[in-house]
Structure formats: structure tokens, C-alpha cells
One Martini backbone bead per residue (centre of mass of N, CA, C, O) as a GRO file, in nm:
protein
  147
    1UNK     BB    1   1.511   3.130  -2.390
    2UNK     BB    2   1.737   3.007  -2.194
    3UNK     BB    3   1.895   2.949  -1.947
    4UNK     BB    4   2.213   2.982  -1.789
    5UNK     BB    5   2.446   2.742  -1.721
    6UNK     BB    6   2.729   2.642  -1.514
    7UNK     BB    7   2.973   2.568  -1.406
    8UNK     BB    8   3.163   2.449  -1.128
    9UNK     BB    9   3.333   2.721  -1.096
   10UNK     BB   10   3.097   2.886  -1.060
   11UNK     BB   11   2.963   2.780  -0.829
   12UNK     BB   12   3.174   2.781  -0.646
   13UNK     BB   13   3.206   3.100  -0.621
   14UNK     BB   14   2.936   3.173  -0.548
   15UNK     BB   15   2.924   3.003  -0.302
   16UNK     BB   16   3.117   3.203  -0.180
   17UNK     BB   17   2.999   3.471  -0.247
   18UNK     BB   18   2.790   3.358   0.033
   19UNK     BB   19   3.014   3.338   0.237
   20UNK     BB   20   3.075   3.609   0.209
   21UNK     BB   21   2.828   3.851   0.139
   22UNK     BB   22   2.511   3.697   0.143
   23UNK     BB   23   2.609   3.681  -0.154
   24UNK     BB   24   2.437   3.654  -0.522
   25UNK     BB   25   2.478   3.713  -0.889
   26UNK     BB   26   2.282   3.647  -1.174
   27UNK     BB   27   2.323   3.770  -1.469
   28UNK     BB   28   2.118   3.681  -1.698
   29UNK     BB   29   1.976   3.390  -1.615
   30UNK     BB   30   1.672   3.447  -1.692
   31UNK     BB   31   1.440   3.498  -1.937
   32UNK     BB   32   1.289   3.787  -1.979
   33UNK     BB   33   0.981   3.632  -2.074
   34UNK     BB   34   0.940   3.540  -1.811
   35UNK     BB   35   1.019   3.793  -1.617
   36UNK     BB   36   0.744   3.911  -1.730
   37UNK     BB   37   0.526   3.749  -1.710
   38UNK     BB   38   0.549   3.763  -1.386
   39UNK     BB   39   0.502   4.077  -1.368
   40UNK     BB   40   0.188   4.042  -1.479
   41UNK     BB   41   0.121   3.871  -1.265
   42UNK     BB   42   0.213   4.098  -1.020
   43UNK     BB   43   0.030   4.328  -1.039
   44UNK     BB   44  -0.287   4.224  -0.954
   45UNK     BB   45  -0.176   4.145  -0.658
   46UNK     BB   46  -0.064   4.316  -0.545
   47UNK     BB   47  -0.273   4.557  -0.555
   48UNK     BB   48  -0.511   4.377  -0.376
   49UNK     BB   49  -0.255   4.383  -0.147
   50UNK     BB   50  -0.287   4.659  -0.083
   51UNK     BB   51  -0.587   4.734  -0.062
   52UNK     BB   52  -0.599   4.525   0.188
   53UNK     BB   53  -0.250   4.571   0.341
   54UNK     BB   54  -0.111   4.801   0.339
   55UNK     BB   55  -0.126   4.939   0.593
   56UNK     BB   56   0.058   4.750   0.802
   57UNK     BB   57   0.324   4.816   0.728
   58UNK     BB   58   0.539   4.505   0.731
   59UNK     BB   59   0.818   4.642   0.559
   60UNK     BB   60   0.744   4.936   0.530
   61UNK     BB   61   0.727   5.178   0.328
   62UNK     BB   62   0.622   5.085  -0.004
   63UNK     BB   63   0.657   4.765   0.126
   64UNK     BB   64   0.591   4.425  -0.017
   65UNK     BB   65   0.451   4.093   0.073
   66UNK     BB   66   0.383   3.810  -0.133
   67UNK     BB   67   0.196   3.555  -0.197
   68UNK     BB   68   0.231   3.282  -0.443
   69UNK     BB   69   0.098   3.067  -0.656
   70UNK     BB   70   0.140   2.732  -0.765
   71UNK     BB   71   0.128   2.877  -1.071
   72UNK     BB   72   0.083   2.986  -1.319
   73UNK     BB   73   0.390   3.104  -1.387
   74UNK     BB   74   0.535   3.034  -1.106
   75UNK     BB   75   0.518   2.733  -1.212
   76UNK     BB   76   0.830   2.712  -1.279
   77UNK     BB   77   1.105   2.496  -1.398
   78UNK     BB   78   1.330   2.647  -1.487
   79UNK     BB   79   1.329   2.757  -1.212
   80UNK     BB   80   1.273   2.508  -0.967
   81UNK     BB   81   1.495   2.345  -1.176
   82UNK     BB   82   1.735   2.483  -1.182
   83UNK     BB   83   2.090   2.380  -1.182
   84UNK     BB   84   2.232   2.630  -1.023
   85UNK     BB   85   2.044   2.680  -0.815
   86UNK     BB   86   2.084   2.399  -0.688
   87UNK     BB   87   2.371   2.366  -0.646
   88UNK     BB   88   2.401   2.608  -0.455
   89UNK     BB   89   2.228   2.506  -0.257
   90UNK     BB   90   2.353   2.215  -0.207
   91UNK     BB   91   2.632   2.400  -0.091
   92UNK     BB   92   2.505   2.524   0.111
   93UNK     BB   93   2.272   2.293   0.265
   94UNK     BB   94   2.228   2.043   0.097
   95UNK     BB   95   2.014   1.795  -0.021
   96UNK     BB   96   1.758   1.836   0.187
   97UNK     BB   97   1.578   2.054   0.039
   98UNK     BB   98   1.325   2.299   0.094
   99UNK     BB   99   1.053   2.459  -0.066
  100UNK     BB  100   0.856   2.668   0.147
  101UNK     BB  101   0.815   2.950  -0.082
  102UNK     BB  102   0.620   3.181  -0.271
  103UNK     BB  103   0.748   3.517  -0.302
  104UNK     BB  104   0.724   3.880  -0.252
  105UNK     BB  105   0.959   4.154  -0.234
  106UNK     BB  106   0.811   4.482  -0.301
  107UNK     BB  107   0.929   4.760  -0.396
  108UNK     BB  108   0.850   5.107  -0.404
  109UNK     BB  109   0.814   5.477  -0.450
  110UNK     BB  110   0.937   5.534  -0.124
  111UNK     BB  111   1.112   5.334  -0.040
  112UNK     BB  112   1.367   5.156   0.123
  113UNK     BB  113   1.629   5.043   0.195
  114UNK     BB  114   1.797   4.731   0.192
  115UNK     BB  115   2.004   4.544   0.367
  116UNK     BB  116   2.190   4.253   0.369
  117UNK     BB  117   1.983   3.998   0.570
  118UNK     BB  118   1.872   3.816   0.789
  119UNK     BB  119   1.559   3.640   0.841
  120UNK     BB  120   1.710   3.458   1.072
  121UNK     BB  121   1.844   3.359   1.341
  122UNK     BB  122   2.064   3.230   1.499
  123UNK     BB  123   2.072   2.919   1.624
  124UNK     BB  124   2.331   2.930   1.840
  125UNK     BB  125   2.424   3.191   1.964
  126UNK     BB  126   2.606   3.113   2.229
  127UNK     BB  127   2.854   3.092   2.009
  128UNK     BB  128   2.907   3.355   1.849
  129UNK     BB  129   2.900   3.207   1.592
  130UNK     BB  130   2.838   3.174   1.258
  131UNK     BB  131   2.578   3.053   1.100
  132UNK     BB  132   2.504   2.807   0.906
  133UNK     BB  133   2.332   2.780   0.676
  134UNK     BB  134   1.962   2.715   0.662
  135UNK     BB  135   1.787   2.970   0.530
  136UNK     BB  136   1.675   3.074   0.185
  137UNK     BB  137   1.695   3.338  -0.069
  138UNK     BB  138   1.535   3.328  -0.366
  139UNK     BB  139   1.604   3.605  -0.611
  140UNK     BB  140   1.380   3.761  -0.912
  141UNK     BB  141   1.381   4.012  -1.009
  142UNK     BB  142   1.132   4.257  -1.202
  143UNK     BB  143   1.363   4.456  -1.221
  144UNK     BB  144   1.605   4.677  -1.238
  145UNK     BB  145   1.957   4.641  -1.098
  146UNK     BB  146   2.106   4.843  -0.893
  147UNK     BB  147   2.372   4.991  -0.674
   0.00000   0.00000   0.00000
């Protein structure tokens, strides 16, 4: 199964839920085998990074942030090359974007919820208004996500 790509109006949608909410979600955005592969490769990964650095719960108790290798399965351009989500990001930050790093931030049974939140400060604070995006994360759940 291919991604689902969008149109133009889903796409310009989108980009306003994220300068509205802070996010955006794309349901079923893209094929099922493809974030299988990604979750059996993340599963003995995790695994290593927790009994080496599980300690230090610099994420909160029981979430784990790990750095993932740009090769396969993770280095896939399906994904690194969806044409919805270059859109999106080129209408949040404009076309000279760089992706600069490929990681998971990965919950487990007993962790905390995390809010909303932007992972680094306003640009310009002393401006008091809100810093127009300037770095994104693009999260692709690899479990079932609800409310």
C-alpha cells in the first residue's frame, strides 16, 4: 500500500491546524507494513538504549528518547520524501528546510502524558508574541494513538 497523498486544500488545512493547535494529525497517512518494519526494528534498539541509559529518565519514567540510524528500514523515502509532508513543512518553515535527526520519543507502560509543547524557545522572547515555527517534529506513532 502507497501513502495517501493530499491535495492542495487538505494540505493548506492541515498547515493551519498546526498554527492553530500546535499539531496536526494524518490519520492512516501511511501503510500499515511499512511502520511494522519501523516498530520490529525499534523494539531491540529501545531494548539496549534502556539497559545502557534507562537510568538517567532525562524523558520522565518510562519514556525514552533514542536516536535512530538513517539506514534501512528508518531510511525510507516513502517517508523522508512524502510529498504531504514536505508540503506541510514547507508552508510551516518555507523551502530551505533540513531534516536533522531521526529519533524516537517512546512511551511505555507506567509513563507520564506529555502535553503539547514546543521542544525549544520562543526566538525572539523579548517580542512577547508567539516565534513563527522555525523547528518541526514529525512523529510517526508506530501504536495506536487516541485521545
Amino acid at each position: 500500500m502507497m501513502t495517501q497523498q493530499c491535495n492542495s486544500q487538505q494540505i493548506e488545512s492541515f498547515t493551519q491546524t498546526v498554527f492553530k493547535d500546535g499539531f496536526c494529525v494524518l490519520p492512516n497517512h501511511f501503510s500499515q507494513a511499512t511502520l511494522k518494519d519501523w516498530y520490529s526494528a525499534l523494539v531491540p534498539r529501545l531494548d539496549e538504549h534502556i539497559e545502557r541509559e534507562g537510568h538517567l529518565r532525562n524523558r520522565g519514567s518510562s519514556r525514552y528518547y533514542v536516536t535512530l540510524p538513517f539506514s534501512d528500514p528508518f531510511a525510507n523515502p516513502r517517508i523522508y520524501e512524502d510529498e504531504t509532508i514536505l508540503a506541510i513543512v514547507e508552508q510551516l518553515v518555507g523551502t530551505d528546510f533540513v531534516m536533522c535527526q531521526l529519533a524516537t520519543d517512546t512511551p511505555l507502560i507506567g509513563s507520564e502524558y506529555q502535553d503539547v509543547h514546543r521542544d525549544t524557545l520562543p526566538l525572539f522572547p523579548e517580542t512577547a508574541r508567539e516565534t513563527p515555527p522555525y523547528q518541526l517534529a514529525v512523529n510517526f506513532p508506530l501504536v495506536d494513538v487516541t485521545l
